[in-house]
N, C-alpha and C positions, 0 to 999 in steps of 0.2 A: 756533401753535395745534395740538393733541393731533389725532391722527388719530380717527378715531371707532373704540371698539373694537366694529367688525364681529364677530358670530360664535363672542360670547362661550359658553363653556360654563355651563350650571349648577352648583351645587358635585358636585361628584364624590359619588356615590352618593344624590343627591337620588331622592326618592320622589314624586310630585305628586297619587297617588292611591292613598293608605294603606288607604283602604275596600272596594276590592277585595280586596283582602288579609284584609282581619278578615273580610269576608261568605264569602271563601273556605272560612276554617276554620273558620267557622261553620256552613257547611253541614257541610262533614265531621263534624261533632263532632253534630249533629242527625241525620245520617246513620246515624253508628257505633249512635248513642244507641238513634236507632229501633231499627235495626238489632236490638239488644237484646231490645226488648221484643216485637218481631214475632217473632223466632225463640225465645221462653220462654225464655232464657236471661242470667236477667241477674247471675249471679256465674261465678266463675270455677269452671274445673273444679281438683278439687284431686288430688294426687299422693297415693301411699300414704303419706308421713312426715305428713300434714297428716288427709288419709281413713281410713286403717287400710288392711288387707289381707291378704293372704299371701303369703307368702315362703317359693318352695319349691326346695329344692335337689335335682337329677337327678346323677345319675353316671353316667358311660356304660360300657357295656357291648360286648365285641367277642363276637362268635359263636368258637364252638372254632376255632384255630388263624387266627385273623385279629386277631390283639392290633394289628397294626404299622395295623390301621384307625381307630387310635383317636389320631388326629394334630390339627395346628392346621388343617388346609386343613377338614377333615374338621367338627370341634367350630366355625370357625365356618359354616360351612355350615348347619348344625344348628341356630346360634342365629340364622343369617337366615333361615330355613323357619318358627321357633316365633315370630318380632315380626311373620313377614307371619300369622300363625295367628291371633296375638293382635288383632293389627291388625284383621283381617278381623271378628273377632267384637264392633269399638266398644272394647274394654277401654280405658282410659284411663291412658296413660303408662305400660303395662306394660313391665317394665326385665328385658334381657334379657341379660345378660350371660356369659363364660367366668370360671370360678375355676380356680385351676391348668391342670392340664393333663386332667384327665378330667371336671371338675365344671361344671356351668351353673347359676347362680340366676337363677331369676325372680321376679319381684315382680309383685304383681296386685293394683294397688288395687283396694280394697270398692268394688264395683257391681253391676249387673243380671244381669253377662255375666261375673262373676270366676270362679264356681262352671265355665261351661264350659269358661272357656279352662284352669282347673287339670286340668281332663277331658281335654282332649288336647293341650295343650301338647307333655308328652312319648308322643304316641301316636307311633310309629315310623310309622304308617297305610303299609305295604307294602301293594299293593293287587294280587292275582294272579286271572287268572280260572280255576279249574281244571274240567277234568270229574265227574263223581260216581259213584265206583264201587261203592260201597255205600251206603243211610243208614239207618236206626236211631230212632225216637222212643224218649227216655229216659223214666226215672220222672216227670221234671219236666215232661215236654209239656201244655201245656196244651187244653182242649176245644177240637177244630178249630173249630166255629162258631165259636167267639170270637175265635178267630188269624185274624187278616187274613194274606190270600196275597200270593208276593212276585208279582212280573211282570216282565218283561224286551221291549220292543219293538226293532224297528229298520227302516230303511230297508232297500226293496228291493234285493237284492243286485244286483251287476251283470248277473246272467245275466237277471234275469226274474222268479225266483222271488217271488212275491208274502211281503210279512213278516209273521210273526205276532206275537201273544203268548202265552206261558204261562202257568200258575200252578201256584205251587209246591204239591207234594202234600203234602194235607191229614197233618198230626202223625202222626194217627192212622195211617194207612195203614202195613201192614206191609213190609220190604224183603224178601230172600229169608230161607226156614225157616235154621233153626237147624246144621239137618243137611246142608243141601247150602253155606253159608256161604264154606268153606272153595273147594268147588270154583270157587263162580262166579265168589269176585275172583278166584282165578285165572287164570280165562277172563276176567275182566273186564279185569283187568291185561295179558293177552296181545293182546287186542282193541280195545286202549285206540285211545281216537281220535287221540290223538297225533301230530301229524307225525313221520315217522322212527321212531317205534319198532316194530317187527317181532317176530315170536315166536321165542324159541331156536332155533337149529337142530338141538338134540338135547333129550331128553325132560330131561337134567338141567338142574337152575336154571345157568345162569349168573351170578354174584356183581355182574358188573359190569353187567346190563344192569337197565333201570329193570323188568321184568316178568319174571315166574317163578313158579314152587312158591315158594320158599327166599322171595322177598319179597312173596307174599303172605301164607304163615306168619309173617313177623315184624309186617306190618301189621293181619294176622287177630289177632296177641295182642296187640298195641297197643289196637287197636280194643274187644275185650273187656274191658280193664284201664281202657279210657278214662272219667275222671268228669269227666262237664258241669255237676255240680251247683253248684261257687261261682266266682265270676269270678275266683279267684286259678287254680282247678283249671283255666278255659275257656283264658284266657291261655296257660298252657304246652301247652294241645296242641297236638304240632305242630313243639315247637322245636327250632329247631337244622335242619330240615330245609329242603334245598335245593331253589328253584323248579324244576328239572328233575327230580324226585326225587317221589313218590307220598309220602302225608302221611295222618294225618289229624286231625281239628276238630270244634269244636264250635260251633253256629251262638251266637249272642250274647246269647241268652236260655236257653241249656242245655237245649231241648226238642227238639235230637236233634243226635244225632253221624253223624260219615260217613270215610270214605273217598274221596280224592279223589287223583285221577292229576296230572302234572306241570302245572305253570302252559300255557297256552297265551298267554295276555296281562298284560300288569304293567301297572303303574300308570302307566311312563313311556309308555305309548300313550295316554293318554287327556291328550288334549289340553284340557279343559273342561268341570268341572260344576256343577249350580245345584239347588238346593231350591226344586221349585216347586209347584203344585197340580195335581192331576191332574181338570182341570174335568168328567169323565164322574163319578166317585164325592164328589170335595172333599177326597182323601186326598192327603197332602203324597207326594210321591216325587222322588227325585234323577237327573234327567238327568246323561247323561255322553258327548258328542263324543269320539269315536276321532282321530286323527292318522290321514291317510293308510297310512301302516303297519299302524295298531293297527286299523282298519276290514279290512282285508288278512286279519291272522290273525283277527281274531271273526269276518268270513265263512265261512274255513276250518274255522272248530271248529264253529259252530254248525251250517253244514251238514254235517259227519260226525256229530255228536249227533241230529239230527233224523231219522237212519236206526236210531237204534241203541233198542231199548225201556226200559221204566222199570225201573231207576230209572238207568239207563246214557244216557239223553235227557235229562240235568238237568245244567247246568254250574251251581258255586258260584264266585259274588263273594265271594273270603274278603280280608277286612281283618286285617294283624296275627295271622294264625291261628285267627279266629274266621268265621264265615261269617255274612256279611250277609243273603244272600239266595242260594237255589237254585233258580230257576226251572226249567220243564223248557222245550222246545226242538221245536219242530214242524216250523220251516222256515227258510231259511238268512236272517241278518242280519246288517247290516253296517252302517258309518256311527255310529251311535249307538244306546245302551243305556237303558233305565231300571229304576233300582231303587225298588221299594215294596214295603211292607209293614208293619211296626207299625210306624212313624214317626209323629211330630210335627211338628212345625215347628222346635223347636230344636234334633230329634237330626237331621233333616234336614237342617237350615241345621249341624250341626256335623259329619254325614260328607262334602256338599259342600264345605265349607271345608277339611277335610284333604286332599280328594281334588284339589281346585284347588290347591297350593299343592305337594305332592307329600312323597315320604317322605322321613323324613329315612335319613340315611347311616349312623346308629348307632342303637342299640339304648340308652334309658333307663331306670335303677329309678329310682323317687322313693327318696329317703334320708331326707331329713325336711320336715316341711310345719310354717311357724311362724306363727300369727296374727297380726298386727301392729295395736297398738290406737292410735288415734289423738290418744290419751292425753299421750302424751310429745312427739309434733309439734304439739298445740295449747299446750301450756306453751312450749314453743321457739317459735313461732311468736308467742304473746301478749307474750312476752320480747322480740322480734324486733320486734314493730312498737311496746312500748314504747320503746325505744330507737330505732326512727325515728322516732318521734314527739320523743322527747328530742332528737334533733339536727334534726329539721326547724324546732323552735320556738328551739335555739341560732342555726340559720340566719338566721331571721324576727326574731329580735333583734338579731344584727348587722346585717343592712340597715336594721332601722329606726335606730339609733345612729347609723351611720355614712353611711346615707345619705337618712335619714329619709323624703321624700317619692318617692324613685326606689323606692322598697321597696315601694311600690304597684305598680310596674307587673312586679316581683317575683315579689310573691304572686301575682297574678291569672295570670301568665306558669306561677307551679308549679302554679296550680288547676288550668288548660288545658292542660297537661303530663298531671295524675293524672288528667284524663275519660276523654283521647285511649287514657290507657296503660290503663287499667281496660277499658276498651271494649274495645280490641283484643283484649289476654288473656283477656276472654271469650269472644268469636266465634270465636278464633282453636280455644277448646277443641273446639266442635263440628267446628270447621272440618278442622284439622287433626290434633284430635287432643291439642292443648299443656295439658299441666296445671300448675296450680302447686306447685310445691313449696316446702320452706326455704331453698333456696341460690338462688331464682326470684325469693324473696321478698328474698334479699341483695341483688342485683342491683338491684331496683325501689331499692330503700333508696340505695345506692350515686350509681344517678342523682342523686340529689338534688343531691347535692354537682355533679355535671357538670352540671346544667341550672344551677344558682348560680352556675357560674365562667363561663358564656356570659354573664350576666346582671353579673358584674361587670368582665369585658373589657369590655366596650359604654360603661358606666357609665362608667368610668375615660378611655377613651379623648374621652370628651364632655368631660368635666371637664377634659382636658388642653386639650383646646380650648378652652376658657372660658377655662384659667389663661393661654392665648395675647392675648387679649384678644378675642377672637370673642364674640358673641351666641348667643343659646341655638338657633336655628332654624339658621342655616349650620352651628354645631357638631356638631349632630345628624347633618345630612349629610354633612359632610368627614369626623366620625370613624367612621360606618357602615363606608366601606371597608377601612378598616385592619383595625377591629375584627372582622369578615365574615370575611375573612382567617384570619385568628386562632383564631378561633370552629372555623372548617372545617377548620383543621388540625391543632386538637386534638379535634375530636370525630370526625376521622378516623382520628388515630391508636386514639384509645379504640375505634372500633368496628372496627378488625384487630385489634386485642387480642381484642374478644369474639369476631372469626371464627375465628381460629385456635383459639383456647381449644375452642369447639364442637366444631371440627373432630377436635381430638387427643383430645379427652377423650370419657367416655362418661356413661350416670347420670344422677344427678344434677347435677353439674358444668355435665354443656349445658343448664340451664333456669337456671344461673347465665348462663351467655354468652350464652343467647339474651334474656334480659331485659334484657341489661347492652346487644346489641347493637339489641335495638328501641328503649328509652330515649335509646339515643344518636341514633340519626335521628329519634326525635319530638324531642331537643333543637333539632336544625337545621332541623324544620317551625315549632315554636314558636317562635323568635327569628326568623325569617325573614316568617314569616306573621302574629304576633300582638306579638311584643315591639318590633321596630322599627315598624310602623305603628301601634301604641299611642304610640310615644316620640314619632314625628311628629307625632301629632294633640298632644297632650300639652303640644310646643312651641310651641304655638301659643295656648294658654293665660297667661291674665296671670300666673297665682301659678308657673309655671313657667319662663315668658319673662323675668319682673320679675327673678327668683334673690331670690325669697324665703328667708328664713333657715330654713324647713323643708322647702323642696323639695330641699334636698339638691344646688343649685346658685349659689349664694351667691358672686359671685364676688371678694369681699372674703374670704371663710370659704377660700377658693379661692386664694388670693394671687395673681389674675390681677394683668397687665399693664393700662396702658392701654389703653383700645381702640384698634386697629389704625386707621390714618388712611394714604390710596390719595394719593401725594405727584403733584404733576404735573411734568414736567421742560418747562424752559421754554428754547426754542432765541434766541440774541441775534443779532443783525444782525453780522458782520464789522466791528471797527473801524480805519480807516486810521490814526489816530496811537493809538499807546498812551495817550502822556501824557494826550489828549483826552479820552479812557474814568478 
């Protein structure tokens, strides 16, 4: 008599509750969906080759006698300061790359925010705090009532002294006459507030020191010759000349020029700023957090400014050579600064973002700015999905030929594939950022074929069971495991193919790899989550269990075996005579 088999196992990879599983990815897929329509977003964001944009190419530039600054360490530096610039201001999938060795293009798909970021992508944004040794309203000043004044606050210094704010003197207001010009920056230069700097010790200039006759006669006919009148003219005042070194500028609307003594703080002291509203007026102004350090010297300078009179009381925030803001200076501050004055919200929001993110390390001209119309990406594009369309329905006809009634669970398997993947690439736009482009759109295409070849492992491996002579429900389970297997080793491989791809490449290239790499892990939620728990239930169906001649499991069509029959071994009693047996 057979021993009883105790402790038999189920078939190997049996399932016994498929419906967890489908309600799973169903919620997800109800999730994503909402997800959707709750966040107004329910297509995908699109790249420049799809959107249009512009496409602008920078060349860098080295100041005199510093060419050897215009290296790799340097150039990418530069294009990692302009994706976080970009970044910062929403642009979408702006592409930011190096061409040779002095050239950067960037691309800026058409949107809300394209216009700013082509504004200061290549803003150099040097940010120095200097004193004011002279200033000047031009032809172009505008009526004071109508110019909003800048301001400058801060925290108490550590002595005590209580902080104030300033405001910048009105346009109008004269600097000194005509006639004594000459002598005051002199005196102004000599009495600069300066750390370290001191007056010659004999009545002639000294060449090498930053104050004298001799350099405020060169900065007196600078300053004469200076025109604020167009933004090409405002830009080069100034250039070339070094933050230890007296300058002068013109503020950023051309309505007055100055002279200003050496930097006392840069930009790398400021540790943090933000565009925010200034709730006593409603006027936007830009806060800016000093660094330990940088609260150090703005203490220093503002309390020797706040002894010295006008217009020698006024330090300027000059950005890039232009001056943001000239506030004057009553009493010592430190910690932190604020700038206002004719701001907006979005020139606000776009000199905090340069000032966060910091200057870059070279000097850029635009060379050329090209339109990109979205003209020639939507023909490529319409080309593109006729021809997935062309092979997704090649697909769909081989499964139904070949495997006629499995071809159902298929389709529905690629329907649940293209929700999951739609959904994501859209969320993921706002999310992170991701657009789609042409080579985005290869990628999705590509899948196809890899979710099909999951879906014809599985297939085949079932079939092979039949042709053994198994029935259709153990088949299902016995050939799961193998198949599983199989499935995860090739959808493993394909998805380090797409990580490394991402990784080494730049561009465009990575919305091919990252496509190619999400598609492959929603292969392995779908076949795991919806296609074997379909297959389960599935078997257990008469036109599926029977091997109907169009379910695609036939096992005469199949050339199975007979059914497998469980033999019993039968033990005989010992016999003492041979012959007798």
């Amino acid at each position: 008599m057979a021993a009883p088999n105790k402790g038999r196992r189920p078939a190997a990879g049996g399932q016994s509750k498929p419906g967890r599983a489908l309600a799973l990815i169903l919620i997800a897929m109800v999730a994503l969906v909402g997800g959707m329509f709750i966040s107004h977003h329910t297509t995908p964001r699109l790249g420049i080759d799809l959107a249009g944009g512009t496409s602008i190419t920078l060349k860098a530039k080295a100041e005199p006698g510093q060419e050897s600054a215009i290296n790799k360490n340097n150039m990418n530096t530069a294009v990692s300061i302009m994706n976080r610039r970009v970044n910062g201001l929403g642009v979408t999938e702006a592409e930011v790359q190096t061409q040779g060795s002095d050239n950067i293009i960037v691309n800026i798909p058409k949107g809300t925010n394209s216009e700013q970021a082509r504004q200061q992508v290549g803003q150099t944004a040097k940010l120095y705090f200097r004193p004011v040794l002279t200033a000047q309203p031009t032809a172009a000043a505008p009526n004071p009532s109508a110019s909003p004044s800048a301001s400058t606050s801060g925290k108490p210094a550590p002595s005590g002294t209580p902080s104030a704010s300033g405001k910048g003197t009105p346009s109008g207001s004269a600097s000194a006459s005509s006639s004594a010009k000459g002598r005051a920056l002199s005196d102004a230069l000599k009495a600069s507030p300066t750390p370290g700097a001191s007056k010659p010790s004999s009545p002639a200039p000294n060449p090498s020191a930053p104050a004298g006759d001799a350099t405020a006669a060169q900065l007196q006919a600078k300053f004469a010759a200076l025109d604020c009148s167009t933004k090409e003219a405002r830009s080069k005042a100034g250039e070339g000349a070094k933050s230890s070194e007296p300058t002068v500028a013109c503020d950023k609307d051309g309505a007055e020029k100055f002279i200003l003594g050496p930097a006392e703080v840069d930009g790398t002291d400021v540790s943090k700023a933000q565009a925010v509203i200034n709730q006593q007026n409603g006027q936007w102004i830009v806060q800016m957090d000093f660094t330990g350090g940088g609260s150090k010297k703005f203490a220093a300078i503002t309390g020797k400014l706040s002894q010295q009179q006008y217009p020698n009381n006024r330090f300027a925030i000059a950005l890039d050579n232009q001056v943001v803001s000239a506030p004057t200076v009553s009493s010592t501050l430190s910690g932190s600064a604020e700038i206002s004055g004719n701001f907006n919200q979005s020139s606000a929001q776009d000199l905090a973002n340069v000032l966060s993110y910091g200057a870059l390390p070279l000097s850029f001209q635009e060379q050329s700015v090209t339109t990109v119309t979205a003209a020639l990406g939507a023909d490529q594009l319409h080309a593109g999905l006729i021809a997935g369309a062309i092979g997704l329905a090649l697909v769909i006809i081989y499964l139904v030929a070949y495997y006629r009634g499995l071809a159902l669970i298929a389709i529905l398997s690629l329907v649940v594939s293209a929700i999951l993947t739609y959904a994501i690439m859209t969320l993921l736009g706002p999310g992170i950022g991701f657009a789609l482009n042409l080579p985005a759109v290869c990628g999705a295409i590509v899948a196809i074929g890899i979710t099909a070849d999951s879906f014809i492992v599985y297939f085949e491996r079932i079939r092979d069971e039949i042709r053994e002579g198994r029935t259709l429900r153990p088949a299902v389970e016995r050939a799961w495991p193998r198949a599983r297997r199989t499935i995860l080793v090739s959808d493993f491989v394909s998805f380090l193919a797409a990580a490394v791809l991402f990784i080494v490449t730049v561009g465009k290239v990575q919305g091919f790899a990252f496509t190619l790499g999400l598609t492959t892990l929603l292969d392995v939620v779908v076949v795991f989550l919806f296609t074997k728990p379909v297959m389960t239930l599935l078997a257990r169906k008469k036109f599926f269990a029977s091997g109907h001649p169009w379910s695609g499991l036939d096992p005469k069509r199949l050339g199975a075996k007979p059914p497998l029959r469980r033999t019993r071994r039968t033990t005989s009693a010992p016999v003492d005579n041979p012959k007798e047996a």
